[in-house]
C-alpha beads as a LAMMPS data file, in Angstrom:
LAMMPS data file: protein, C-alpha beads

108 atoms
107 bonds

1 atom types
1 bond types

-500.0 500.0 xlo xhi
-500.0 500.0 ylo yhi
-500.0 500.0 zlo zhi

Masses

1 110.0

Atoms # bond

1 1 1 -353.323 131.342 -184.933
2 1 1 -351.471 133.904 -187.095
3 1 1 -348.419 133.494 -189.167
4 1 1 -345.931 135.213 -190.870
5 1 1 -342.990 134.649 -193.542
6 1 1 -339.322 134.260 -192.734
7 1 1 -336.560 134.209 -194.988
8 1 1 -333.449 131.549 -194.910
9 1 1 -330.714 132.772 -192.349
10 1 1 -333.336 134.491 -190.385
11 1 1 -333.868 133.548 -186.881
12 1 1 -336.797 134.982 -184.182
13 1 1 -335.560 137.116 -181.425
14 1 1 -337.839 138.350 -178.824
15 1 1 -341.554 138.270 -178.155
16 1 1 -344.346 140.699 -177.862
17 1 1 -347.502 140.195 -176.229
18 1 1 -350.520 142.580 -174.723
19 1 1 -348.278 142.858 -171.206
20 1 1 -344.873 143.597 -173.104
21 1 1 -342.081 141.656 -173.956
22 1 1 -342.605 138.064 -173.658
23 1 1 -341.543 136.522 -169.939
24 1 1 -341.198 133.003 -169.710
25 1 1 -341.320 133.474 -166.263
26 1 1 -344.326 134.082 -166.288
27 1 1 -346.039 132.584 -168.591
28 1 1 -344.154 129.315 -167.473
29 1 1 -343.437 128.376 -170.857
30 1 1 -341.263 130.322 -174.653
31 1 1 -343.967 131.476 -176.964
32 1 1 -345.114 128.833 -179.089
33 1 1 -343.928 130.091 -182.621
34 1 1 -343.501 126.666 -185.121
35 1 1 -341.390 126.773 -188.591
36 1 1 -344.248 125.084 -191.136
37 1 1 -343.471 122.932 -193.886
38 1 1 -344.430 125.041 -196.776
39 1 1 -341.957 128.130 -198.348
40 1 1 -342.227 130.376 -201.210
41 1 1 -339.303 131.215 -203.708
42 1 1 -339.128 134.459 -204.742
43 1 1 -336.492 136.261 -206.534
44 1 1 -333.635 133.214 -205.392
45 1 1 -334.960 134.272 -202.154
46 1 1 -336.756 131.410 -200.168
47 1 1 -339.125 132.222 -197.309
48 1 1 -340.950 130.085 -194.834
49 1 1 -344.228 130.109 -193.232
50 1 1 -344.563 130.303 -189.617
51 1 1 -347.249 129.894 -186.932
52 1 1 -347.582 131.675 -183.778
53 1 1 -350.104 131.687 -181.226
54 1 1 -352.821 134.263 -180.497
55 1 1 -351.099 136.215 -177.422
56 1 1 -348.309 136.845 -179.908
57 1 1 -348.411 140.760 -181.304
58 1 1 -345.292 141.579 -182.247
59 1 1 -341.605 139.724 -183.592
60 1 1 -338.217 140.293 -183.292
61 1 1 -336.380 138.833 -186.306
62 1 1 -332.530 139.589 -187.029
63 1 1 -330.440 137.760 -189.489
64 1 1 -328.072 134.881 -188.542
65 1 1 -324.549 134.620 -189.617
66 1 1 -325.452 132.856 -192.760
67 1 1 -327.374 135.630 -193.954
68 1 1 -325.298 138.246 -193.084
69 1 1 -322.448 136.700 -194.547
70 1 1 -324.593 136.831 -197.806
71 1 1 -325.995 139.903 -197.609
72 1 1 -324.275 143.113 -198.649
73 1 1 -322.491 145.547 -196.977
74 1 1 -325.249 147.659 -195.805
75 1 1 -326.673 144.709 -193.888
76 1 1 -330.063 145.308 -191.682
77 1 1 -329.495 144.012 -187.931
78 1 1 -332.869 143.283 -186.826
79 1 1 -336.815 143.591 -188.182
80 1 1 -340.220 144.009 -186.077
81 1 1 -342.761 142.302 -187.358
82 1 1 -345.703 143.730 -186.297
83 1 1 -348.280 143.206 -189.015
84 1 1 -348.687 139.168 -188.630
85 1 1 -351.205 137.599 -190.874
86 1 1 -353.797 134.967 -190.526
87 1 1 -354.656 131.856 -192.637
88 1 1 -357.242 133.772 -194.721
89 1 1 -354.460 136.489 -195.935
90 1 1 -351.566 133.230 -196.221
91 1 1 -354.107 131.714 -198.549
92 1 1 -354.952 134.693 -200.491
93 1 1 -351.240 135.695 -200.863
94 1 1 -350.126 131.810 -201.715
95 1 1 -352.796 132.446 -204.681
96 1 1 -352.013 135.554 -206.027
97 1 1 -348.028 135.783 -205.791
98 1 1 -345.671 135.482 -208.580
99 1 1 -343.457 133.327 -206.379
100 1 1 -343.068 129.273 -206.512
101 1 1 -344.687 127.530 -203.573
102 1 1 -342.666 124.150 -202.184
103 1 1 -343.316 121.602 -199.251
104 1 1 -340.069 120.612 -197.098
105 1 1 -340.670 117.365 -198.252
106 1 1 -340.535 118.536 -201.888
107 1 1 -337.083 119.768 -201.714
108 1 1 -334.216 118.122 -203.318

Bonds

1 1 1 2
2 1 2 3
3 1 3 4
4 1 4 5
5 1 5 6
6 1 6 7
7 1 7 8
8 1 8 9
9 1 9 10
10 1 10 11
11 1 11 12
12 1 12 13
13 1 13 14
14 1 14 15
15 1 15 16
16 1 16 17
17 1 17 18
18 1 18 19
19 1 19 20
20 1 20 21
21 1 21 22
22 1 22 23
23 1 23 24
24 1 24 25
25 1 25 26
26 1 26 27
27 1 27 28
28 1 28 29
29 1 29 30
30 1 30 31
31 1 31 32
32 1 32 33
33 1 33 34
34 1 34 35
35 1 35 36
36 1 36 37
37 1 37 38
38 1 38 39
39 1 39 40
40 1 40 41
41 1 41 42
42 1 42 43
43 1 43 44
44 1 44 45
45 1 45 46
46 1 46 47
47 1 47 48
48 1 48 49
49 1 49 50
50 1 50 51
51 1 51 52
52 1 52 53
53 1 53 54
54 1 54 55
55 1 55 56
56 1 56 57
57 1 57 58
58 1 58 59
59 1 59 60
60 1 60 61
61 1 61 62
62 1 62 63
63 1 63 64
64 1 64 65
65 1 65 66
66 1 66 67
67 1 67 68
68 1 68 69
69 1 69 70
70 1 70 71
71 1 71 72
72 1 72 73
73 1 73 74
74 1 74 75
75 1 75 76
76 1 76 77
77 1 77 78
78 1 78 79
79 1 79 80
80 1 80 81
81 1 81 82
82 1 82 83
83 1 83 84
84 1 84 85
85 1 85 86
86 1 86 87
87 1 87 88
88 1 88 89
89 1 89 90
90 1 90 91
91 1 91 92
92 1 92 93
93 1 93 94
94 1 94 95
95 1 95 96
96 1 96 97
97 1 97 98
98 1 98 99
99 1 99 100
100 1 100 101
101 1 101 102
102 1 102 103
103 1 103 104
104 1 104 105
105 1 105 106
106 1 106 107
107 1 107 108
């Protein structure tokens, strides 16, 4: 598996894999890409940690209305994520950032 962060108001677009972009067709199924349950706070900014499976290279992520409503004028309109980590790196950067670590079921 390999994961990545995502910050609130953020949403994944499309889907890169060795063959291209991702085809439902015919892999007969959407990529399986899960939001987990654990998010880091940094700078009033809060970002969660996602999975994705192996065949997964490359992300699409562009900002949804809530976060462009919030951002400022010189909003970005989409990101590729193409350096995704795996849970070696997630544990090493949960450990060494500045940043607040919370659960989902933590929240108030």
């Amino acid at each position: 598996m390999k994961y990545f962060f995502l910050s609130d108001g953020w949403a994944v677009g499309r889907v890169w894999t060795v063959g291209g972009i991702w085809s439902e067709t015919a892999w007969r199924r959407p990529p399986d890409i899960q939001k987990m349950d654990l998010c880091l706070w940094d700078k009033n900014e809060r970002m969660w940690l996602h999975q994705v499976e192996e065949a997964v290279l490359m992300l699409e992520v562009y900002p949804t209305g809530q976060a462009q409503q919030s951002a400022s004028s010189q909003s970005i309109g989409h990101v590729m994520l193409t350096r995704l980590i795996n849970a070696e790196q997630v544990l090493q950067h949960l450990c060494t950032t500045s940043a607040i670590c919370q659960t989902n079921n933590s929240q108030s």
